[in-house]
N, C-alpha and C positions, 0 to 999 in steps of 0.2 A: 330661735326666739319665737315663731309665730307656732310651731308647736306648742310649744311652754304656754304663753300667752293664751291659744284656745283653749289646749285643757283646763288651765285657771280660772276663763272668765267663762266658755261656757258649760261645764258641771258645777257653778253654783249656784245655792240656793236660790241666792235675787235671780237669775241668769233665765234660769230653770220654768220659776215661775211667774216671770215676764214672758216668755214665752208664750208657755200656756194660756194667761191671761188673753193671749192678743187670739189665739186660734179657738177660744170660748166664743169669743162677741159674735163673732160667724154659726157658730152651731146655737148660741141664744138665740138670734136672729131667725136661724132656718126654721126651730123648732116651734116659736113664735108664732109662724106665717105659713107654717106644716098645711091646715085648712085652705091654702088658695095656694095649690100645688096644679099646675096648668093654667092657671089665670091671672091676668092683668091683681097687681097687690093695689086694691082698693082703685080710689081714683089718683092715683100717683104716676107720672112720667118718669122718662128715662130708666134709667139703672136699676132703680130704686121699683119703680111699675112693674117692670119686667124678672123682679128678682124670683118669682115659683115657676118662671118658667122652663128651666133649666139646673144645670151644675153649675156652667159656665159664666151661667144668669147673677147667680145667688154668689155668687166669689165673685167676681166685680161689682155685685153692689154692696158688698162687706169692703172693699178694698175703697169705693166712695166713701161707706162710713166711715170707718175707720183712718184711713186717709190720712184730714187735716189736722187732727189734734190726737187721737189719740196713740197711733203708730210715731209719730214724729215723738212722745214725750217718752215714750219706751225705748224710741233708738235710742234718745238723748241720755235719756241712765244708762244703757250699756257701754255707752261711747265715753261719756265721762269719765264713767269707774274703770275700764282701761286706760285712758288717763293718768287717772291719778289714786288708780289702788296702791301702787309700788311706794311712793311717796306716804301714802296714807299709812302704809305697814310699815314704813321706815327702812325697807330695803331697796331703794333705790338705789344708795350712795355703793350698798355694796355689791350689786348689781355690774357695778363698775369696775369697783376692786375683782371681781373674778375672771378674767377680764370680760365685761363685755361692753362693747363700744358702743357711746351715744347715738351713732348713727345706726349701728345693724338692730338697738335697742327700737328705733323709732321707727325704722322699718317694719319688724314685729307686731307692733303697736296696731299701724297704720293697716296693716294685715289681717289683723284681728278684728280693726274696726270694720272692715269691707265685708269680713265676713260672719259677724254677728248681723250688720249691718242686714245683709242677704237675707241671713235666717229669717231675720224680722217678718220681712214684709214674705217670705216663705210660707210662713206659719201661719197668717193671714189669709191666704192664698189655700194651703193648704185644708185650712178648718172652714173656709166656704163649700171648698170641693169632695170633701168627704159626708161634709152633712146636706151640700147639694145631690151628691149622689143618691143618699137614702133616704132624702123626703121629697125632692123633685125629678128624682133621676136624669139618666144622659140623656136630652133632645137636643136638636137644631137651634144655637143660638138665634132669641130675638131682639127686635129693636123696635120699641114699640113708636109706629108710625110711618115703616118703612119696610121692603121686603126682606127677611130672612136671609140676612149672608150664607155663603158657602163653610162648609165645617172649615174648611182652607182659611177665607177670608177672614173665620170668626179666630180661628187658632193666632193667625197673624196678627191681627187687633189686640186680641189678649197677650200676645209676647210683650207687644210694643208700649200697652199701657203696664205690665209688670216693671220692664224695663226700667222704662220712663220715673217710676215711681220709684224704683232702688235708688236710679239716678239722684231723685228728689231727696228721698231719705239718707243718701250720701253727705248730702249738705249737710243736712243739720246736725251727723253725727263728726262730722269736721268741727263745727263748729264748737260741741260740747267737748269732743276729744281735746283741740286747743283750751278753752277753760279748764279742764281738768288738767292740765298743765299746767295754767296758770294761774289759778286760785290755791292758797291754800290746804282745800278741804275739799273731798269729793262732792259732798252735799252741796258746798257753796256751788262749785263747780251745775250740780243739777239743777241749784233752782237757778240761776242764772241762764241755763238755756231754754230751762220751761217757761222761763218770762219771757225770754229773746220770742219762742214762738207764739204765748198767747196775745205778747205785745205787737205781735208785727201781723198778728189773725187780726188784731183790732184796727189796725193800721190798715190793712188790708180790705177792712168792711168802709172804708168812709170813702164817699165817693167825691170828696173835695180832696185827695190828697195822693192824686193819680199819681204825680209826676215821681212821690214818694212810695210808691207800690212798683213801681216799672224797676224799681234796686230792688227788693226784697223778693227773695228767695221761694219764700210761700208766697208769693202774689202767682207764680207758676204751675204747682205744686195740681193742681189740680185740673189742670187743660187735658191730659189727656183722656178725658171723659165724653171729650168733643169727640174722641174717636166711633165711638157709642151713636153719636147724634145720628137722628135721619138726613137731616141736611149738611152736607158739608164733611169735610174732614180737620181732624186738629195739626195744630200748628203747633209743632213742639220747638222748633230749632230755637226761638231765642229763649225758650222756659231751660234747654239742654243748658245754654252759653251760658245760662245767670248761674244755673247749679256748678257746673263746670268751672266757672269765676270763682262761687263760694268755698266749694271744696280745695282750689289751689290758694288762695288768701288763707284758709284757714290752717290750709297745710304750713304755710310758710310761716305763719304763727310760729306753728307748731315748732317746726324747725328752729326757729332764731331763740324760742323756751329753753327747748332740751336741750340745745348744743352751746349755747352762751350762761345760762346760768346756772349755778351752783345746785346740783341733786337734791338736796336735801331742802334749800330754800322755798 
């Protein structure tokens, strides 16, 4: 089933060119900013400052951008439409009749989402490090305000924030996978999670409504940026435990959908 399932969801078209989409904004970015290739980008800090100075530079501060809304609403249609394409083409119910079981069904599923999931923030990763290559070339990662980590230390930082960020991106495709269960209609199922996230960005921005940011999912989503900082290191454990919480809630959604209601429903 997760055979089946890959080949299905990622050789098409939407599939295809969400992709690309996401490993453009990284090569618009680099080509952009091509001019201030060894130097500080403008007067900007962090990530972001430091993006001509390297490959490694210029793909985590594509992975900053991109990051909090626009990688999260690309997972979310992927994750969705495996969901609820089967349902959507009306072959769900006979998905069943041949036999195949609800459970090895949503196993598949769950499989596919991990690993589109992957792709994602892959291809992200990827279209920093290829157009960082040929307009800033390989140097010794910087941080600017602090001395130049070891290639060692930089390589480790950058596993940890890729990581970190699949992790994050996990969430929220749990969460649109269960709506695409649960909705109707793939599309309901999409905007429903692209709200989830712009609504919980917004949620996230006010500083009166802490207590309501310390649950939400994206309130984490972007700590490991802290790994970057000159001062200090980031704190990822409870950002891990909230994703980790969301991804198994959503899974279990998922579960009590597929295997108690009616296919076709």
């Amino acid at each position: 089933m997760l055979r089946v399932e890959l080949r299905t969801q990622l050789l098409r078209i939407r599939t295809l060119v969400a992709l690309a989409f996401l490993a453009s904004v990284p090569v618009i970015a680099g080509l952009a900013t091509a001019s201030r290739a060894g130097r500080r980008n403008g007067n900007q800090g962090g990530l972001f400052g430091a993006s001509g100075f390297s490959a490694l530079n210029h793909a985590m501060a594509s992975l900053e951008f991109i990051g909090p809304l626009l990688l999260p609403i690309v997972v979310a249609m992927l994750a969705g439409a495996i969901g609820s394409s089967d349902r959507d083409w009306g072959t769900l119910r006979y998905l069943y009749v041949a036999p195949v079981g609800r459970a090895r069904l949503l196993a598949g599923k769950f499989g596919a989402v991990a690993v589109v999931t992957a792709a994602a923030v892959a291809f992200v990763l990827a279209g920093g490090l290829v157009i960082g290559l040929a307009v800033f070339g390989w140097h010794p990662f910087r941080i600017i305000g602090a001395p130049d980590p070891s290639m060692g230390d930089a390589a480790g930082r950058v596993l940890a924030a890729s990581g970190y960020t699949l992790l994050c991106m996990l969430s929220i495709a749990a969460i649109a996978f269960a709506l695409g269960l649960l909705l109707p209609r793939g599309a309901e199922a999409l905007g429903a999670a692209v709200a989830f996230v712009v609504a919980a960005s917004i949620l996230n921005g006010s500083p009166v409504l802490r207590a309501v940011q310390r649950v939400l999912p994206v309130h984490y989503w972007q700590d490991w940026t802290h790994l970057f900082d000159p001062h200090g290191t980031a704190r990822l454990g409870t950002g891990a435990v909230c994703q980790v919480a969301t991804i198994a809630l959503a899974a279990g959604v998922s579960v009590l959908v597929l295997l108690r209601r009616d296919p076709a429903a």
